[in-house]
N, C-alpha and C positions, 0 to 999 in steps of 0.2 A: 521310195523309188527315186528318189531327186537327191540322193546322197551321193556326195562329191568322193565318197570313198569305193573304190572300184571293190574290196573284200565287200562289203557289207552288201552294195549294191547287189554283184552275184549273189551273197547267199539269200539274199530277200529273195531275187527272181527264181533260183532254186526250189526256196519255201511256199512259192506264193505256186507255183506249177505243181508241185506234190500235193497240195491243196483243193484245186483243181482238179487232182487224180492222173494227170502227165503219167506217161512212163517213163522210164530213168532213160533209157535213149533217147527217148524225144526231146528231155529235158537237157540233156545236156547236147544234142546235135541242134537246138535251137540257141542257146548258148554259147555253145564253142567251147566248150569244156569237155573234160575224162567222163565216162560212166561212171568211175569207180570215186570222180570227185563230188557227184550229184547224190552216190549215197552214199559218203562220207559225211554231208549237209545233214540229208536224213536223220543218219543213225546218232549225229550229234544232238540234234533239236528234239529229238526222242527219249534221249539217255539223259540229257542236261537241262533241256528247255530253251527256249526263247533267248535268253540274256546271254548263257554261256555260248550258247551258238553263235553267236551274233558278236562276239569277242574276239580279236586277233591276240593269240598264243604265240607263243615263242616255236619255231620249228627245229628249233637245234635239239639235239636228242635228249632224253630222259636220261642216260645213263652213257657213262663213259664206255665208251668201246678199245681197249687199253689192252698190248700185246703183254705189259706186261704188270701181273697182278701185283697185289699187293703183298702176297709169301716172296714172290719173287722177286721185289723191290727191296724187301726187307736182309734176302738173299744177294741182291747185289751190292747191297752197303755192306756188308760183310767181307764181298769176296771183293772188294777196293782199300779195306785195311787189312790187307794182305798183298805182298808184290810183286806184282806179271814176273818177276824172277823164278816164283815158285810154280809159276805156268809152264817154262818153258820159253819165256821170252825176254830177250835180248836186251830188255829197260827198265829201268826201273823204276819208270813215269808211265802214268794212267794218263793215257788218251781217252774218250768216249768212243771209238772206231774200236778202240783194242779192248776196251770196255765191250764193247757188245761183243765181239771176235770170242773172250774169253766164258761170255755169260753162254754163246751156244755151245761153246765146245763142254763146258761144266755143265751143261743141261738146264741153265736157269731159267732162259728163254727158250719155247720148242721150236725157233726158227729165227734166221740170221736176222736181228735189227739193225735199226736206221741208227746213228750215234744222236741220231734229235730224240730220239724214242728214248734211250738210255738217258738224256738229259731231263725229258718230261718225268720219267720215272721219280730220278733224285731228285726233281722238284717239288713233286706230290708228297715227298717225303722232308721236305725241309731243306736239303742238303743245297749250296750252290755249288756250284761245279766255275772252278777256277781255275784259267791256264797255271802248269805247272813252274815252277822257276827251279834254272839251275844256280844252283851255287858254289861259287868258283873254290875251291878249295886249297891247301899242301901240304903235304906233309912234315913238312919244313918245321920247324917248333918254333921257331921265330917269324914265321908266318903272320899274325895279329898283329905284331910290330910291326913288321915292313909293309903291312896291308895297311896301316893307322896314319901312315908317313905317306906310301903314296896317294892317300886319299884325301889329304889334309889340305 
């Protein structure tokens, strides 16, 4: 009860009222805590015991919550070596905005993503996602040369 840690402290005072025989109302309107926090305590030190009750856990979730699965990731690396030309659009450089524009309209995603979500995706899957670069070209056949000369 003399613990400088405010998690532990709660859930001791938690435990130490259930103990008691407290109702969960009372227990947490003497507290200042949820109901549904006081038997979360409970059902933990019931299910677990003592020590794991008594443990700060990570709150971040169990499992990715990801618009876009892994068929579908595997789906979008596909349909990015192939070129928005054969879309219907006007370039022939992948943006992640036209990246996702193309994955709703092909049905990979069932609804319009963010171009960060498109990037998380290629992530999960190894791939880095790198501004495109133009490269200046001509047709000229002496091109190389006179590009060799001005660059020199």
């Amino acid at each position: 009860m003399r613990s400088s840690d405010v998690f532990l402290l709660r859930r001791c005072q938690i435990l130490l009222a259930s103990a008691r025989g407290e109702w969960v109302p009372r227990i947490a309107a003497t507290l200042g805590c949820n109901d549904q926090t006081v038997r979360n305590v409970i059902r933990a030190f019931e299910r677990a015991g003592i020590d794991a009750c008594l443990t700060v856990r990570s709150r971040r979730p169990h499992r990715l919550r990801t618009k876009v699965d892994a068929v579908a990731a595997e789906n979008l690396r596909a349909l990015l070596h192939r070129s928005p030309r054969t879309f219907g659009k006007a370039t022939s450089i992948w943006t992640l905005e036209l990246a996702a524009e193309v994955s709703f309209a092909e049905g990979i995603t069932p609804e319009r993503v963010s171009d960060e979500t498109i990037r998380t995706a290629l992530t999960r899957l190894g791939v880095r996602w790198k501004r495109a670069k133009k490269w200046m070209t001509s047709p000229d056949p002496a091109y190389a040369r006179k590009k060799g000369r001005a660059t020199d």
